[in-house]
N, C-alpha and C positions, 0 to 999 in steps of 0.2 A: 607563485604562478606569474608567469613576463605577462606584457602588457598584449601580446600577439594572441596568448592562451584564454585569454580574456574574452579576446573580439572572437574568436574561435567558438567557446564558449555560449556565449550572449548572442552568437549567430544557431546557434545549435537549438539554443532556447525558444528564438524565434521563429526557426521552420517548424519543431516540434507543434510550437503554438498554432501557428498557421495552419498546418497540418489539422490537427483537434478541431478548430474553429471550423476548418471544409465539413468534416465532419459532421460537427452541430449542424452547420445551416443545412446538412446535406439531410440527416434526421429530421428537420425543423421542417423544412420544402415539403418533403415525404408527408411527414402528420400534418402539414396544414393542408397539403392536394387532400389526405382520407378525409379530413375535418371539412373541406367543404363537399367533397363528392357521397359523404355522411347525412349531410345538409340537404344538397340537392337531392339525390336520391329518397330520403322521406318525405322529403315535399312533393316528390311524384306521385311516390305510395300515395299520400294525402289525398292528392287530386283524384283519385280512384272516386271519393268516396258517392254513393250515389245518396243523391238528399232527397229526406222525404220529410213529410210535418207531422210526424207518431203522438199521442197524446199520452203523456206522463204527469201522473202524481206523485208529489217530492212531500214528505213528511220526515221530521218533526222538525218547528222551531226554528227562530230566527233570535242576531243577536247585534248588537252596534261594536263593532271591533276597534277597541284603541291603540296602533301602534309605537312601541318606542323601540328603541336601540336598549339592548339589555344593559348593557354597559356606562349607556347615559343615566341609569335610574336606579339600579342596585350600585353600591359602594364593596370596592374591590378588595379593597384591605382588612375583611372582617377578622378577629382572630380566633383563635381556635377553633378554626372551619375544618370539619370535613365532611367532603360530600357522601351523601347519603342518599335514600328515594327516603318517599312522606307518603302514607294516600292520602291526607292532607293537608292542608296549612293553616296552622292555626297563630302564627307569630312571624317576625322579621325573621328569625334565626333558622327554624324550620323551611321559611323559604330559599334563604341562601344556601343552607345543604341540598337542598332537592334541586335546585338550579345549577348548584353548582355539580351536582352527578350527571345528569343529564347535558348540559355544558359539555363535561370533558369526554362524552360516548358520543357528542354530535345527535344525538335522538330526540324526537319530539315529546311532549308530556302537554297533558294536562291535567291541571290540579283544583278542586274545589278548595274556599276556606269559608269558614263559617263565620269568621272574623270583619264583621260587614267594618269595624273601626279601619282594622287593619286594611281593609279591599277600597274603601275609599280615601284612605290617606294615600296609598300608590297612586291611584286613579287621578289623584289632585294633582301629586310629582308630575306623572307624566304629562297630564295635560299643559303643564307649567314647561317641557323641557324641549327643546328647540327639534323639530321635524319629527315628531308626534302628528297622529292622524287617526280621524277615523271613516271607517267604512262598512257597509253592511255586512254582516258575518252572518255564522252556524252553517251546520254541513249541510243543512236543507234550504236555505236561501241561497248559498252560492253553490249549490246543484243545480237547482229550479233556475236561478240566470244565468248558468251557464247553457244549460239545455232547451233555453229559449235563444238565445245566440245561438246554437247549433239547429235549430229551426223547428225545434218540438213545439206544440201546446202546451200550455203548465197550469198547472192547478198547486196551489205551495200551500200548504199549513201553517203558518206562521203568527206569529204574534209579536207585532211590533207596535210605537207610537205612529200616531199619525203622523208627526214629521220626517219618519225614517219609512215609512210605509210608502213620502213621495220615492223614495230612491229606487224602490223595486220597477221595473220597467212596466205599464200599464196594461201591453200585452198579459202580464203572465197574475190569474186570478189568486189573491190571498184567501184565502179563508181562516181565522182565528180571532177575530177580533181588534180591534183596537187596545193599545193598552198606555195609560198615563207613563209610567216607567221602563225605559228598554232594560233590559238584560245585555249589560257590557262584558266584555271580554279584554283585556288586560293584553295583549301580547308582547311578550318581551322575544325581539328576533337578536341575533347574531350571525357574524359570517364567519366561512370556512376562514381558518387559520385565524383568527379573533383570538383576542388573551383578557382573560378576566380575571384577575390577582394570580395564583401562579394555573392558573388552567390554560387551554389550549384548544378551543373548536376543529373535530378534523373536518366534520364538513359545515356550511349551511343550514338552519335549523328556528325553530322558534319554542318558547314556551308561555304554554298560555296557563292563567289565572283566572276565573272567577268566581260570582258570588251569586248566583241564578237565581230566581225564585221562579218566575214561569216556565223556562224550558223543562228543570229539571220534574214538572209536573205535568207536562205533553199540554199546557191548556188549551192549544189548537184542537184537541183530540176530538171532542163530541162536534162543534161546529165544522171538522173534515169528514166525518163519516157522514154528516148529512146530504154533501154535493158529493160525495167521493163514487158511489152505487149510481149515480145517474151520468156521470162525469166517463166510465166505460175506457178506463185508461189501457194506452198496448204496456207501458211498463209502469206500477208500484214502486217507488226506489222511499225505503224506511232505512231512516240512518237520525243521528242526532240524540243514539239512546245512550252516550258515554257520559252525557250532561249527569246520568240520574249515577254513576260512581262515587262511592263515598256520600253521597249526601244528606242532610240531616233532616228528615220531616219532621214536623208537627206535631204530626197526627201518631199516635200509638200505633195503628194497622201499617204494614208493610205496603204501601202507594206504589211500588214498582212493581208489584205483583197483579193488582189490577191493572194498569197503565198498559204492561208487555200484554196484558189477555186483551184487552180493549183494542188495541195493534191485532191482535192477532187475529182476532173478530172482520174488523175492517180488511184482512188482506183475504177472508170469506167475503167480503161482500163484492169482490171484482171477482167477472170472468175469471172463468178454470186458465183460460187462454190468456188470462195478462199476467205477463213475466213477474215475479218479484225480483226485486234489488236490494240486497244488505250491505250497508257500508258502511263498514267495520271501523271503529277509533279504537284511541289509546284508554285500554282498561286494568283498572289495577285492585280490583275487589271480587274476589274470586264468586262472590255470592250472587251476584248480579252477571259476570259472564256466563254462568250458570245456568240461571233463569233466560238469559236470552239464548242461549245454545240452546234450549228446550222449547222456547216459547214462539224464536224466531226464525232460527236456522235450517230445523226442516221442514219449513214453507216457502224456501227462498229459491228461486231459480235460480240467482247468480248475486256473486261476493264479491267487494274491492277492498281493498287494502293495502298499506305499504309492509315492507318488508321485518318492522318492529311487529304488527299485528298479528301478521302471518305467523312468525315465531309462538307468539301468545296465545293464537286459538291453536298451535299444531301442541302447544304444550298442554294447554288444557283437556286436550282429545284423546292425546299420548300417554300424559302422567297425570292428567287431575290436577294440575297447579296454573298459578298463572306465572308467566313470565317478565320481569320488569322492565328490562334491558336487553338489548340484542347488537349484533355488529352491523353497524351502518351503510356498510359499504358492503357487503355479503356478496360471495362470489356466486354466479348464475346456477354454478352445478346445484349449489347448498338449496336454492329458493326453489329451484324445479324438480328439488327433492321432496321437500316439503308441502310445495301444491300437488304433488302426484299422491301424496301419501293423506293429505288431509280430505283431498278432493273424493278419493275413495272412501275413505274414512266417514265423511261426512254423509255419502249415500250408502253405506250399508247401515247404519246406525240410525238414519232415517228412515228407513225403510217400516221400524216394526212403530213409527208414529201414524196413528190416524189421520187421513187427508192429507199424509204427506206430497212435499211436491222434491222431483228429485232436483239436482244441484246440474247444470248443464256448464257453466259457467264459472270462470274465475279468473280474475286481472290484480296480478299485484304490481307497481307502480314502486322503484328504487329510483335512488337518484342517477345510477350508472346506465339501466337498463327498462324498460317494461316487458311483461310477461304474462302472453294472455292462453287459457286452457278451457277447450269448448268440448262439449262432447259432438262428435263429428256426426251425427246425425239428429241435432238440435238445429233447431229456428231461425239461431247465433249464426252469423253473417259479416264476412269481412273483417276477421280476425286480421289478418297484415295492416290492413287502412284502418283500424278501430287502434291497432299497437303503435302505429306510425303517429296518427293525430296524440296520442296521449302523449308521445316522447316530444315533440315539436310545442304540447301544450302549457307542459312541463317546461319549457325552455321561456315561451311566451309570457306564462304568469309570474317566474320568479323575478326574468329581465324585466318585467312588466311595457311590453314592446311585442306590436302584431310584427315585428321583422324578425327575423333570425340571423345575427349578425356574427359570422364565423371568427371577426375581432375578436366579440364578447361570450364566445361558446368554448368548452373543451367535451372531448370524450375521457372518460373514463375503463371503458371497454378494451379491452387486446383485440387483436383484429381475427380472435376464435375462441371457440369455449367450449367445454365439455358438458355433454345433455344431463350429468350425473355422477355422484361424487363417487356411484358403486365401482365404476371401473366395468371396463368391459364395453363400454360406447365410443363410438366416432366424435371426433371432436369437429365442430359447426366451424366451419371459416367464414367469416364477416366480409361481405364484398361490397367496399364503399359504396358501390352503382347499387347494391340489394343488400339496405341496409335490415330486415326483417325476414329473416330464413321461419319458414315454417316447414313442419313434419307433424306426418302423422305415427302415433304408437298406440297402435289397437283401436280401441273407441271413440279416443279423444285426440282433437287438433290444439298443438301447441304453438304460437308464434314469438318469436322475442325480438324485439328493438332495437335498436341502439339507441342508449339515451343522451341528449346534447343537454349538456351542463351549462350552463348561466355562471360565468366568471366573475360577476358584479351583480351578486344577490340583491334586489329592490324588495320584494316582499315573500315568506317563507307559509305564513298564513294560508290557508284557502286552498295551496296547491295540490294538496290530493284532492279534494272534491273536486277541483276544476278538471283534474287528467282523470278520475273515473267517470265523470260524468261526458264528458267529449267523447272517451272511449264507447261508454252505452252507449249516447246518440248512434254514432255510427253502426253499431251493430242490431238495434232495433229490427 
């Protein structure tokens, strides 16, 4: 080839490239206008929301949360790893299968161990390991603060020391006692694309560890049901009963069997007219989902959940089993499969319980999307502005930042989606200016989201409670 065929060449290379690169910025322009006109436009919705001061009791349980970087504190090179699930942990090796399964699905866990050596030798690591922290945790103290920022009344059940007891805001009343020792919680977070010996994170996620001794026993229980009957709450939200999976008592008698009846008693002592709220964790003991599908479920008005849980009550309902693991990223059609089939599910099989109350409500909460399903002639109110606040809350808590910064945001979404995997349905187009299309199908109103991702995960903890609990607020 002469030296003319060359410059020929090498010129050809470079218009091609040039060319391509228009291109990119020309797609890049495009999704950055959706990505802020995404932005903008749920922060409209948002503004809808109309604020009232509703009076809500959050039970069970409170806990001091220790963060670390997973990868700062477990060792990457174990050998002869493979990952596996645990229901619990009872040594180093068992933890790093179960971390490491969950690790490479991106999915959240939590794991009991009974190995108080094992739970405070981590707890020592971490505290030792450079941007480590802790902060008030359990699903029911960081509900109850949330939904006193969102401008409710609170009444919390909880059981903490006196010196984590200052951190709760003085608005919102504890009830459970003081106690010498908190119940820690261990979290081990990671970020999407994260490498942990030959694993691979595909999204953002945490895994928590601990070692309870009060949660997993409700001891807030008798000291809330004394203010709970005079306290005349608009919504009941029981959540924090995941503590009691796998756990080891004491006691000969089965203690979660009393505990869920004692709950269940107290959500007799409010008004026929205050809402309940169940919010759903990660469960891996088939005998205990069980007992609360029985003891809890058909007395609840309304369920939250992410998209791993969703999967595990729709299997438990479907087939009798539980579910370990599920797809992280789950496309819309699959989840609004599922809530349409559980949702029914869940009030015809209620039905032949005593004093049941039926199901109006359900918000599950992914990281691409939120997806909220009301029954359209229930109480439920502001289904758009209740989906909107959760997906912007969601973005808020992870970045840990009240801005919403389209630098530090992506979507995940196509700009349409199909209502169902059946075939046979319209597929929804997503209009950056109206980013929450709602319809109605029969009795019940569906809204979905678009959900704005956190490109620089800060903290993974907390984040469902924070977006189902903003989400009630608003719809109170």
């Amino acid at each position: 080839m002469g030296l003319s065929d060359r410059i020929i060449s090498l010129g050809t290379l470079f218009t091609v490239a040039c060319v391509l690169f228009s291109i990119y910025m020309r797609d890049y322009n495009e999704l950055d206008a959706r990505l802020i006109n995404v932005i903008n436009g749920l922060i409209s919705v948002e503004e809808q929301q109309v604020r009232l001061s509703p009076k809500v009791a959050v039970g069970y349980g409170a806990c001091v949360d220790l963060f670390v970087d997973g990868k700062d504190l477990l060792p990457s090179d174990v050998e002869n790893l493979r990952p596996r699930h645990h229901d619990f942990i009872n040594d180093y090796f068992q933890l790093y299968e179960s971390y490491s399964y969950y690790f490479q699905h991106g999915a959240a866990a939590e794991r009991f161990t009974s190995n108080s050596s094992l739970f405070d030798e981590l707890v020592s690591a971490a505290e030792r390991t450079p941007g480590s922290r802790y902060v008030i945790g359990g699903n029911a103290a960081v509900m109850a603060i949330r939904m006193h920022y969102e401008g409710c009344r609170v009444l919390l059940a909880a059981t903490l020391s006196d010196r984590h007891l200052k951190s709760i805001p003085e608005e919102i009343t504890v009830v459970g006692g003081p106690i010498t020792r908190d119940d820690v919680h261990l979290i081990l977070e990671y970020k999407a694309g994260e490498t942990w010996g030959s694993y691979s994170a595909p999204r953002a996620n945490r895994y928590i560890l601990h070692n309870d001794y009060y949660n997993p026993r409700v001891k807030s229980l008798h000291d809330f049901g004394a203010q709970l009957k005079a306290f005349r709450p608009d919504v009941f939200v029981v959540s924090g009963l995941q503590l009691m999976d796998n756990y080891i008592y004491d006691e000969k008698r089965d203690l979660r069997i009393e505990i869920l009846q004692g709950i269940r008693d107290q959500i007799f002592m409010v008004p026929r007219s205050t809402k309940i709220h169940f919010e759903m964790a990660s469960y891996t003991e088939e005998k205990l989902l069980n007992l609360v599908k029985e003891d809890i479920v058909p007395f609840s008005d309304s369920l939250g959940m992410n998209e791993q849980e969703l999967a595990n009550l729709h299997s438990l309902y479907m087939y009798g089993n539980v579910s370990v693991v599920t797809d992280s990223t789950p496309r819309v059609a699959s989840v609004l499969d599922e809530m349409r089939s559980i949702f029914w599910e869940i009030r015809r099989t209620s039905k032949s319980v005593p004093d049941h109350k039926t199901l109006t409500r359900l918000h599950v909460h992914t990281l691409a999307f939120q997806a909220i399903m009301t029954d359209t002639h229930s109480p439920w109110k502001q289904s758009d502005v209740a989906a909107a606040k959760a997906s912007l809350t969601a973005y808020r808590h992870v970045c840990a930042s009240p801005e919403v910064d389209a630098n530090q945001a992506k979507l995940l979404m196509d700009d349409s989606f199909s209502r169902s995997l059946n075939g046979g349905t319209d597929r929804v187009v997503l209009e950056p200016e109206r980013p929450v299309p709602c319809w109605q199908e029969g009795q019940v109103t569906i809204c979905v989201a678009t959900g704005v991702v956190c490109r620089n995960a800060q903290q993974t903890a907390g984040g469902g409670d924070n977006i189902s609990a903003a989400a009630l607020a608003v719809q109170i």
